[in-house]
N, C-alpha and C positions, 0 to 999 in steps of 0.2 A: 612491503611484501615483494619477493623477487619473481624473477618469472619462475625457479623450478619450484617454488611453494604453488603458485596460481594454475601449474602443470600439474602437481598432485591433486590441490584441491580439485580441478575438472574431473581427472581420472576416474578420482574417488565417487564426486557427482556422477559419472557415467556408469559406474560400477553399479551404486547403488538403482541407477533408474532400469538398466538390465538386470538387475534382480527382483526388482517388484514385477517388469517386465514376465520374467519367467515362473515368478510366482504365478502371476493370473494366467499365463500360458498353461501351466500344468495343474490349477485349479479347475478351467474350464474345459481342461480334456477328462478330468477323472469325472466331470456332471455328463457330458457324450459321452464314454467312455463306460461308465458305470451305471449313472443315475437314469439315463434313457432307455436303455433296451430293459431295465426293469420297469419303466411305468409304462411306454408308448407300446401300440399294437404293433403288431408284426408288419401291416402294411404302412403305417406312420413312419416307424425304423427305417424302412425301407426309402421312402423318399426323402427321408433327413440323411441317409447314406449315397443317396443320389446328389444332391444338394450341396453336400459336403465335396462327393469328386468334383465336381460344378466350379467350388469356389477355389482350388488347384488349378484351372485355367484364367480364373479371374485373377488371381496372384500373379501370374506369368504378364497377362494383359498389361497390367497398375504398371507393374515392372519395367515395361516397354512406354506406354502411353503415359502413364502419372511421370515416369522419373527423367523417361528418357522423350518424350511427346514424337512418338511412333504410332498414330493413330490407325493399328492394324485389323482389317475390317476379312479377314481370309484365316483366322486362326481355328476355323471349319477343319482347315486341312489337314493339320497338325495331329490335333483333337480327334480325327476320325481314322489318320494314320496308325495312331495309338492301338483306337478299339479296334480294329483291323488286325494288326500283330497278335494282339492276344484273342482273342475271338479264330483264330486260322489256329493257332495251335491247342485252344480246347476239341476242335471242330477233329483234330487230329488223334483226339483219346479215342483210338479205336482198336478191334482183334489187327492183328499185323495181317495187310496183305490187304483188307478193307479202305475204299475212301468213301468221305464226305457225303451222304445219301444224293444230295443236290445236282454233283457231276451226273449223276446217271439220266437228270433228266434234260441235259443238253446231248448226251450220246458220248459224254468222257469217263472213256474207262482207267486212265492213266491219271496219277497225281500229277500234274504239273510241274516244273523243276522250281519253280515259284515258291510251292510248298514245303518242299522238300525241307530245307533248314528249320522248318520252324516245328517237327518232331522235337525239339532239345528245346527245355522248359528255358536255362543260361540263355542261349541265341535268344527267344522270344525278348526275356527280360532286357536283354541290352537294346534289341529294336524297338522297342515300345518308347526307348531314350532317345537312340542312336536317329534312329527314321527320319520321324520327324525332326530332332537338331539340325540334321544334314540337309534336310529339302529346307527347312529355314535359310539355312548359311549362305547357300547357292542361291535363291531367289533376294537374299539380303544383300550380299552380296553383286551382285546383276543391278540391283535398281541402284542400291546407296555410293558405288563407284562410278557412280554419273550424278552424283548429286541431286538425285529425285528425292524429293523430300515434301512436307504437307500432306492439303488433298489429292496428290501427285500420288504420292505413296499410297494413301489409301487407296484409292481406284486402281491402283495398279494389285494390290493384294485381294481385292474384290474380285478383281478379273481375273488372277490364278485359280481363285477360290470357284468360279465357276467352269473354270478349264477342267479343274479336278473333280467337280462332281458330273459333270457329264462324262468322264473317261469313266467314272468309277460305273455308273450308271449303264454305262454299256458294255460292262463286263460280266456279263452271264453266265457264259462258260468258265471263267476263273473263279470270281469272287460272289458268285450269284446277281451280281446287278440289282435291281432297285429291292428286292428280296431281301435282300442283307444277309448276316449271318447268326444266327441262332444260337445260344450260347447255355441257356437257362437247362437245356436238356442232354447237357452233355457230363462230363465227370470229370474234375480234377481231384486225382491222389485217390480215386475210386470213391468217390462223396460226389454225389448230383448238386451241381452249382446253383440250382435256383432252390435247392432247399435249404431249410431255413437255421439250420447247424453253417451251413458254411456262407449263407446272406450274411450271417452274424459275423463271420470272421473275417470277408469283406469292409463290413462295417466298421470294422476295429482298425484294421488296416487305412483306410481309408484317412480315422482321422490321425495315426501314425505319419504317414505318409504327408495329410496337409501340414502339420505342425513340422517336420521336416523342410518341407517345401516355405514354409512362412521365415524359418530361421534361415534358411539359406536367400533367401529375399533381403532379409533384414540386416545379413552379413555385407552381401553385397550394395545395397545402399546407404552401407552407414559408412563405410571408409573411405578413398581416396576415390576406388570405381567409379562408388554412388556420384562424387561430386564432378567427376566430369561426366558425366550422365546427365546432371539435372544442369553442368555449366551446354550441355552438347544441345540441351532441354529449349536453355533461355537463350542465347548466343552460339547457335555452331561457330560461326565466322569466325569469332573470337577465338574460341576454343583452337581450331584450325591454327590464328597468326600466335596462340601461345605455345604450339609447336608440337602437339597432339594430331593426330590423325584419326578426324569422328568417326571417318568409315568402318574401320575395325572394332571398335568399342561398339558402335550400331549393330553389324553384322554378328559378334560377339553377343551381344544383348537378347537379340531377335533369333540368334541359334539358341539358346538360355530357354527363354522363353515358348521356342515351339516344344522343346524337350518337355516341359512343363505343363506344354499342352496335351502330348500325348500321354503323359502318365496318366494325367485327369479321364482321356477316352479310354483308355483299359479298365480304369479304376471304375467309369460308370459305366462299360457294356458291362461288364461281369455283375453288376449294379441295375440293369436294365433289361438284361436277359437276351437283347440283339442289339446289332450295329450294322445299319445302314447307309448309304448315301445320301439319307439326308440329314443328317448330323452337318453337310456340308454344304446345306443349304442358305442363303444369304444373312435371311431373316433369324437364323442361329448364331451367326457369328456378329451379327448386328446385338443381341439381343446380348453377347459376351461382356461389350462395350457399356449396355446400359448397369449393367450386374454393379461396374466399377465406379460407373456416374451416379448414380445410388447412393452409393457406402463414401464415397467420397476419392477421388484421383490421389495419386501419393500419398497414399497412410498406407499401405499393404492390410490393414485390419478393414478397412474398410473395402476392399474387392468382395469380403470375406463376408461383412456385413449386408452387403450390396445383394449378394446372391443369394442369403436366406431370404431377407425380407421378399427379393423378388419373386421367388421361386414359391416362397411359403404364400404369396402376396395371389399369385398367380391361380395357385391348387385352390385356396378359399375362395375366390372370386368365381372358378368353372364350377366350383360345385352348389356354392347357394345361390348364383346368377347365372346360370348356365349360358343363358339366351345373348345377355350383354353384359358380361366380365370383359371383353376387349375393350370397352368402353371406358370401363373402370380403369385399366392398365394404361390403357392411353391418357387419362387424366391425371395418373398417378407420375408419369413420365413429363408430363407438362408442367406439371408441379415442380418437381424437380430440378428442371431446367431452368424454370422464369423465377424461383422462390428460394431455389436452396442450391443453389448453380455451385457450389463447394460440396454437394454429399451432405451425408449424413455425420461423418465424423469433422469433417472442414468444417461444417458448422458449430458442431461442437467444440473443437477448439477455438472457435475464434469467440463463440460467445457462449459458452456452458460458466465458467468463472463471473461474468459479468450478472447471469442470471441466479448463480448461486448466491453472489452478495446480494445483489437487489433483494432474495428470498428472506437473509439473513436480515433485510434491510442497514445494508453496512452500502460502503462508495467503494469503488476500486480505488484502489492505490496508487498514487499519481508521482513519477520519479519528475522531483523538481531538480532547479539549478542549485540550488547549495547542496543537496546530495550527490551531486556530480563531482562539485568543488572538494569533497569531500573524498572522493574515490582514491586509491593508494596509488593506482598505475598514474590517474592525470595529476596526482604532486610529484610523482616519480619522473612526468614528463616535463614539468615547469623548472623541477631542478634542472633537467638536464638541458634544458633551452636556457637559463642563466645563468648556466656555468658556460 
């Protein structure tokens, strides 16, 4: 077998496993998609479409921490920069010449030049991207051109993350401060956003939008990107003396990624009816982290998994344990850590095959040494060492 045969055969293997791949991708969008807003209630829909934005920043996370081991504890800011953009310009569907109820009750009668831009639905839409990528890149930028890295790096995005909710928090006269901004009773395209013709079409978008976001993940760490990501991952040093430069590929990663954070905050204010400051509160963007340790660290399906079960995990537990469902959560996270330290999917790959034969009562399949002897490339290579 020569090598351009054993170059096809891979291709073709890859071919086929991105098409089973996409199979189950567009299988399990037409059951959300179709099969749920017919059976589940109106308010069910609704936080299975919350859930969903939710796991769009889990994606961005995995992306950063699973591939690239960016353990970013500040993606608050990103995520709340998002709902912010879009949230200021629903706030702005109004008679021309009218602003925002809110200003009037600081004593501002003038829109602010702040606001100004975000009349134009285009502007909005690019800042919900643009925003947050750019405060990513700059602040990505700033620490990783010094070579801060680790729990360096985290604390140092924790301490952003609380720089900006306290600025955000004492802007009252702009963005209303701890108030936030109210979305649910306002009208895009002349359709009332919190009702339930246009939660639905939210909804649909939303999982448009994740499976966009999941493929564009899965582009990027399946080629050459991904693998100095996950070489930047196991060995920067290395990476660095093999003549790459990690800074840029990080900074690069981490602008990616907050971009990804803010779509997800638009997609759930408009999804949760306001957006406040505290979206960019600690124990939220900690709570980002666990979403992805859950479902399992680089699988990108797994951020995905991570955040239903937690979230759906969450909702069942406040409502039949009201009193001590934190207790629950807290066990469930402990669990996780000391038992299943790979997720939910990590586990699964490492031992779902092992347990399916045991079911079958069959043994795994063991590559011995005459199978080896046996392989086309190491007699390809025995010739070529006795010639």
């Amino acid at each position: 077998m020569n090598d351009a045969t054993s170059y096809r055969k891979r291709r073709s293997s890859q071919r086929k496993r991105l098409l089973i791949e996409g199979i189950v991708i567009v299988a399990i969008a037409v059951i959300f998609a179709l099969l749920f807003p017919a059976i589940l209630p109106e308010f069910r829909l609704k936080l299975l479409g919350r859930f969903l934005a939710l796991s769009i920043v889990a994606l961005g996370i995995d992306l950063i921490w699973g591939y690239t081991g960016l353990l970013s504890l500040g993606h608050g800011i990103f995520f709340a920069l998002g709902g912010h953009a879009l949230a200021m310009y629903l706030k702005l569907q109004l008679p021309v010449g009218e602003i925002p109820e809110f200003f009037t009750l600081y004593g501002v009668d003038q829109l602010p030049a702040l606001w100004q831009p975000f009349y134009s639905l285009p502007f909005t839409l690019a800042a919900i991207i643009l925003i947050p990528s750019i405060v990513a890149g700059i602040l990505g930028y700033l620490v990783f051109r010094n070579r801060i890295k680790g729990v360096y790096f985290s604390i140092l995005t924790q301490a952003a993350l609380i720089v900006f909710f306290n600025f955000f928090n004492g802007q009252q006269r702009l963005i209303n401060g701890t108030n936030g901004l109210k979305t649910d009773t306002e009208k895009i395209f002349g359709i009332l956003v919190g009702s339930a013709p246009a939660q639905l079409v939210f909804y649909e978008i939303t999982i448009i939008v994740l499976i966009l976001i999941y493929v564009l993940c899965r582009w990027l760490t399946s080629g050459r990107f991904g693998r100095i990501l996950i070489a930047i991952r196991d060995d920067e040093t290395r990476v660095r003396f093999s003549g790459y430069d990690p800074t840029g590929f990080k900074v690069l990663v981490f602008a990616i990624s907050g971009a990804i954070a803010g779509i997800s905050g638009a997609l759930y204010t408009v999804q949760t009816g306001i957006i406040t400051p505290s979206t960019m509160a600690v124990a939220f963007s900690i709570e980002m982290v666990i979403w992805v340790a859950v479902g399992g660290r680089a699988t990108l399906v797994g951020a995905i998994i991570g955040t239903l079960l937690v979230k759906f995990g969450q909702t069942l537990f406040s409502e039949q344990f009201p009193e001590v469902w934190l207790f629950f959560q807290g066990a469930l996270f402990l669990l996780f850590v000391t038992v299943i330290p790979d997720g939910i999917v990590g586990w699964l790959n490492k031992y779902s095959l092992k347990l399916l034969l045991a079911l079958l009562g069959r043994r795994e399949q063991v590559i011995t040494y005459p199978s080896i002897e046996l392989d086309p490339e190491i007699q390809k290579e025995k010739e070529e060492i006795g010639s």
